[in-house]
C-alpha positions in Angstrom: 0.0 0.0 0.0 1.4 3.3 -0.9 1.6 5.9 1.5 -0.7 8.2 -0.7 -3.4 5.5 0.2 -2.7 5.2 3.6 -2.1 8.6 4.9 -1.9 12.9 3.9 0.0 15.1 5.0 -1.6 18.2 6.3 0.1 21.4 5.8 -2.5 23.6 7.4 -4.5 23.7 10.5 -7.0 21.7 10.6 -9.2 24.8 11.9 -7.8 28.1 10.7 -6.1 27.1 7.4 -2.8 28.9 8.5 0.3 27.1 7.1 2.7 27.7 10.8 2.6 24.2 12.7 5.1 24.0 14.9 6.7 20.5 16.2 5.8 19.2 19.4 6.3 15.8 19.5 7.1 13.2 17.1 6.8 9.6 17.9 8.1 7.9 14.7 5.9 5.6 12.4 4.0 2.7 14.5 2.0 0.4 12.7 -2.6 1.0 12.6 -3.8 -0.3 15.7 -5.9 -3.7 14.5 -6.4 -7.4 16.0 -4.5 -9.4 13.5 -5.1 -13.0 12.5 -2.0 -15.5 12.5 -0.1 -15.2 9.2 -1.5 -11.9 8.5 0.8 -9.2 7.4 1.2 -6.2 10.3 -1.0 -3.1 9.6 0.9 -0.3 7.5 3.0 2.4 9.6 1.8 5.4 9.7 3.5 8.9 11.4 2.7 10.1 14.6 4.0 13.7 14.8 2.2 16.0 16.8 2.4 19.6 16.1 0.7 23.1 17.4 -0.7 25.4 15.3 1.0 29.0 16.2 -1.7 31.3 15.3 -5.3 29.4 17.0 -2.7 27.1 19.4 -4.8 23.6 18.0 -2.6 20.9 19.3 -3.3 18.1 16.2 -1.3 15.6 14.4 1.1 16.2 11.1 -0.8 13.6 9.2 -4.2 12.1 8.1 -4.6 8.3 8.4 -7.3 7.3 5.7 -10.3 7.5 7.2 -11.4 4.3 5.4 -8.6 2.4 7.1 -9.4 2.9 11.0 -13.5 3.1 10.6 -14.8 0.4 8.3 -14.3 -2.2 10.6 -14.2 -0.7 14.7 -13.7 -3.3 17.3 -14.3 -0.9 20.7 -17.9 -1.5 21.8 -19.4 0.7 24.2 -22.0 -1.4 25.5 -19.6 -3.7 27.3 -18.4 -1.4 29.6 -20.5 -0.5 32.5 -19.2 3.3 33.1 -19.5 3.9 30.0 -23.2 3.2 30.0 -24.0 5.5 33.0 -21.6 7.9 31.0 -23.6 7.8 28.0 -27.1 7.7 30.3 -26.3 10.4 32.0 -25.6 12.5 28.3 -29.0 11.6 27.3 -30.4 12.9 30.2 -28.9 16.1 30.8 -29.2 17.2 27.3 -33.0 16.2 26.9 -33.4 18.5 30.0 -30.9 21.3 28.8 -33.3 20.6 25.1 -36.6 21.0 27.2 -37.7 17.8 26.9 -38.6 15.7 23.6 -41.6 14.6 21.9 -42.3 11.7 19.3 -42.0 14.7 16.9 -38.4 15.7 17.5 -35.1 14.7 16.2 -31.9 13.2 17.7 -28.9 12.5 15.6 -25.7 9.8 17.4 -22.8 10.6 15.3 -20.2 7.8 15.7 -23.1 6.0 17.1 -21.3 2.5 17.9 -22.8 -0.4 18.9 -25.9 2.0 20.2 -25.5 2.2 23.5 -26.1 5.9 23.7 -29.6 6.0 21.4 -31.1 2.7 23.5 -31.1 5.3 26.7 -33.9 7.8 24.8 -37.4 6.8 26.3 -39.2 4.1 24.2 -42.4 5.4 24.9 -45.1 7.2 22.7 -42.7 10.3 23.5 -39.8 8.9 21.8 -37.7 10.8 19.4 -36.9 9.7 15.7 -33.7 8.6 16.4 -30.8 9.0 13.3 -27.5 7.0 13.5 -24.4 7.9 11.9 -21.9 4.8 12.1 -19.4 4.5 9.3 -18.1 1.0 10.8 -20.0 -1.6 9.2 -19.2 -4.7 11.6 -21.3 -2.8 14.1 -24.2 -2.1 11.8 -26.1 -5.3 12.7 -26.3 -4.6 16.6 -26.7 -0.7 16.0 -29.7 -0.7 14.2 -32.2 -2.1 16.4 -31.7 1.4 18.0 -31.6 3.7 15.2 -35.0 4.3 13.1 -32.8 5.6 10.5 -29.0 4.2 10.3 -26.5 6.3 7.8 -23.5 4.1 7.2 -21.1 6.8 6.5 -19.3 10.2 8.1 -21.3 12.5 8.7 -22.4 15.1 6.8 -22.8 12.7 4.3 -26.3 11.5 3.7 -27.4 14.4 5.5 -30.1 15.5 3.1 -32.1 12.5 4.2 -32.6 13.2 7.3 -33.6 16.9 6.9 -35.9 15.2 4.0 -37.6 13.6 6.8 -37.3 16.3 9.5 -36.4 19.7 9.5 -34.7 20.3 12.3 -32.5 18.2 15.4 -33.4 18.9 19.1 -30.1 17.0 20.3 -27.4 15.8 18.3 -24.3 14.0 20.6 -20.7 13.4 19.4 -19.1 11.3 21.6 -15.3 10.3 21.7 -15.3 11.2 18.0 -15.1 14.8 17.4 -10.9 14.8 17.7 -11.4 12.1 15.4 -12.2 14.8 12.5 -9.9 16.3 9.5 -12.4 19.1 8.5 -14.2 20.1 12.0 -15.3 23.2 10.1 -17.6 21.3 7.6 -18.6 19.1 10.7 -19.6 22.2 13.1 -21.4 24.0 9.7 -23.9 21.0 9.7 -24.7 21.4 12.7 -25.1 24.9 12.5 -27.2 23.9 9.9 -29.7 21.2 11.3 -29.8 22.2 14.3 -33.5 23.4 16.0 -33.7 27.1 18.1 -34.2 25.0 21.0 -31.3 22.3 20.1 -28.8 21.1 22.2 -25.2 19.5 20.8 -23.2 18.0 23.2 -19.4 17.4 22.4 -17.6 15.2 24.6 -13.6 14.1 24.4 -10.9 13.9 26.3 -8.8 16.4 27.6 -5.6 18.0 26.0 -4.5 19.4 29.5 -5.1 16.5 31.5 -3.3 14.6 28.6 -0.2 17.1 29.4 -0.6 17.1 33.0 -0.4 13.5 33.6 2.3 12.8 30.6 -0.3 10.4 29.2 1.3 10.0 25.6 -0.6 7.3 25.3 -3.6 9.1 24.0 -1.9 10.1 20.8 -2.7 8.1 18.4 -3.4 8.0 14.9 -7.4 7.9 15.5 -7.2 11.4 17.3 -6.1 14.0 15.0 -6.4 17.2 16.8 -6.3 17.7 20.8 -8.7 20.2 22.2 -9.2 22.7 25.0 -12.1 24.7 25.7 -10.6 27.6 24.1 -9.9 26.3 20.5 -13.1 24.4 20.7 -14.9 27.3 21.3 -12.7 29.5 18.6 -13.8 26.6 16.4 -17.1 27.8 17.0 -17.2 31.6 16.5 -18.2 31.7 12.9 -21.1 29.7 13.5 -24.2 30.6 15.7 -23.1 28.4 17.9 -22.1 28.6 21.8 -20.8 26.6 24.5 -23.2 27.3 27.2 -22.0 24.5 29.8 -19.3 23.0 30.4 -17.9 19.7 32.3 -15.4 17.5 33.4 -15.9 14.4 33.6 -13.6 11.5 35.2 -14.2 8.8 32.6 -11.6 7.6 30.2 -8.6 9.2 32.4 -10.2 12.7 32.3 -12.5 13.8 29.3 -14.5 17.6 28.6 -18.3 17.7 27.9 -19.2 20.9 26.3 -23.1 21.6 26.0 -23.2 23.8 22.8 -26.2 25.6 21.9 -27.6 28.8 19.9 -25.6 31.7 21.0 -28.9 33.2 22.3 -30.1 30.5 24.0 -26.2 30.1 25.8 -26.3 33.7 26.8 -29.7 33.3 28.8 -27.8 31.2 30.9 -25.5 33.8 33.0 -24.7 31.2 36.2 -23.2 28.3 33.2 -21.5 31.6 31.2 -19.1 32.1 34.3 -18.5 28.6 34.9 -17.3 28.5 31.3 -15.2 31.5 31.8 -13.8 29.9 35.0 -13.0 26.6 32.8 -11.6 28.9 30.1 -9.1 30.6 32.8 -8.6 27.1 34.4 -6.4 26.4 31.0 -4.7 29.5 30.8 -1.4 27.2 31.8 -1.9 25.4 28.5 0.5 27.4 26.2 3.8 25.7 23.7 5.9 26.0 26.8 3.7 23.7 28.7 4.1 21.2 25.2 7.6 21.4 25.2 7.9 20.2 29.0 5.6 17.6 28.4 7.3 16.5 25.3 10.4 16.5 27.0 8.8 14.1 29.9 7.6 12.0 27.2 11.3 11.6 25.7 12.5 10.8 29.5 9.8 8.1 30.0 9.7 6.3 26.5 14.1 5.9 27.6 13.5 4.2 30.8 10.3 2.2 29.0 12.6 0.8 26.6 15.5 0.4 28.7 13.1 -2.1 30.5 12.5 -4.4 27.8 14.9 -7.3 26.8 14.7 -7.7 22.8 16.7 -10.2 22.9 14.7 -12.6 25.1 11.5 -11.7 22.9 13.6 -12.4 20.0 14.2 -15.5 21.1 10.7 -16.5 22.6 9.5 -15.4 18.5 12.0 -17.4 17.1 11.1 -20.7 19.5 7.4 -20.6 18.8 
């Protein structure tokens, strides 16, 4: 496979357009994450250099993976875990109260809808929603769909037209673990913008680019997760759109993870108590600038020595060579 068919190269943020991305961390070419069958040949290598835009500071990675390549076949399942439920629970039920409540007569949209975990919390009542799934990974089709009355195989916006064919507008749409997962986040926030209702409610939740820095925990780069938000880029993400963060969370789960509440920029400012806690949050990152990369990166460099320092080769060579 040629690299042109297994990864891009991006030369411009991935949110501004501007061309100066400066190096952060690079952490050479490892091979696709996948559960490979005996015999098989390894996945193909693609880089893993992280970078920071100078001019919107968006931490995000050097280079695209194809998108068909990590999604067309996903083997994480949310259902299995039991905090994820309650996390995913709890999202439906904050942001049908934050929506006003929902009728048989409103919309709700899962993008990166999994195994549908998340949709099988929305009442099943006469007051249930018509509920749209987005879910590009086709081995997870099958136990999605008994949760979806409408299932769109593909990334979203794609396919979007039928569902506004169908409805007009979305009360809540939810995006979680998937947003950083995203090469054009512009396109993806201007369909929003676009199908969601007066009244709607988007909630947008990931993990954490400080706690990631905080805690050295390199391990969340990966090629899946191609940019690394804060609250402030996020929201600068957001400015052209009439779109507004009007809560936002922290939550515990997955080693530390944000859950912004975004909603039209009228209905966010009626909310003056959840505007200060935002501005609070955004302060609460202030820390978060290149200097603050370049210490991390240089813990990173410290650790991955005394990792590898720690693992014989030689016996694994041998233990290969043996079986």
């Amino acid at each position: 496979m040629s690299d042109a068919a297994r990864y891009t190269l991006r030369t411009t943020c991935r949110t501004c357009g501007s061309t100066e991305l400066l190096s952060v961390l690079n952490l050479g070419s490892p091979v696709l994450s996948d559960f490979v069958q005996p015999g098989q040949p390894d996945p193909p290598r693609v880089p893993l250099d992280l970078v920071i835009c100078d001019v919107c500071q968006l931490v995000q990675l050097r280079h695209t993976t194809a998108s068909d390549l990590l999604y067309r076949n996903y083997w994480y399942r949310s259902g299995v875990n039991e905090t994820m439920r309650a996390e995913l629970s709890d999202i439906v039920k904050q942001a049908t109260l934050l929506a006003g409540g929902l009728t048989s007569r409103d919309v709700v949209i899962d993008i990166g809808a999994n195994d549908g975990t998340l949709l099988s919390n929305y009442d099943s009542g006469a007051s249930r929603p018509w509920r749209v799934a987005y879910e590009p990974a086709l081995n997870l089709n099958d136990t999605l769909r008994p949760h979806a009355d409408a299932l769109i195989a593909d990334f979203f916006p794609k396919g979007m037209n039928e569902v506004t064919a169908l409805r007009s507008e979305v009360a809540i749409c939810t995006s979680i673990a998937m947003f950083y997962d995203l090469d054009e986040p512009s396109a993806f926030v201007e369909a929003i913008d676009y199908l969601l209702a007066d009244r709607g409610v988007w909630v947008v939740q990931m993990q954490e680019l400080g706690q990631m820095v905080r805690a050295t925990a390199y391990d969340n780069i990966c090629h899946e997760h191609l940019a690394y938000y804060s609250l402030t880029t996020f929201e600068r993400l957001l400015r052209p759109y009439n779109l507004a963060v009007s809560m936002v969370e922290t939550r515990a789960i997955n080693g530390g993870s944000l859950r912004f509440y975004v909603q039209r920029r009228s209905r966010a400012a009626a909310l003056p108590i959840c505007a200060a806690d935002v501005a609070k949050a955004r302060q609460a990152e202030a820390w978060l600038d290149y200097a603050a990369l370049e210490r991390f990166a240089w813990r990173v460099g410290k650790h991955t020595e005394r990792l590898v320092g720690t693992i014989d080769f030689d016996a694994i060579r041998q233990a290969l060579i043996a079986d």
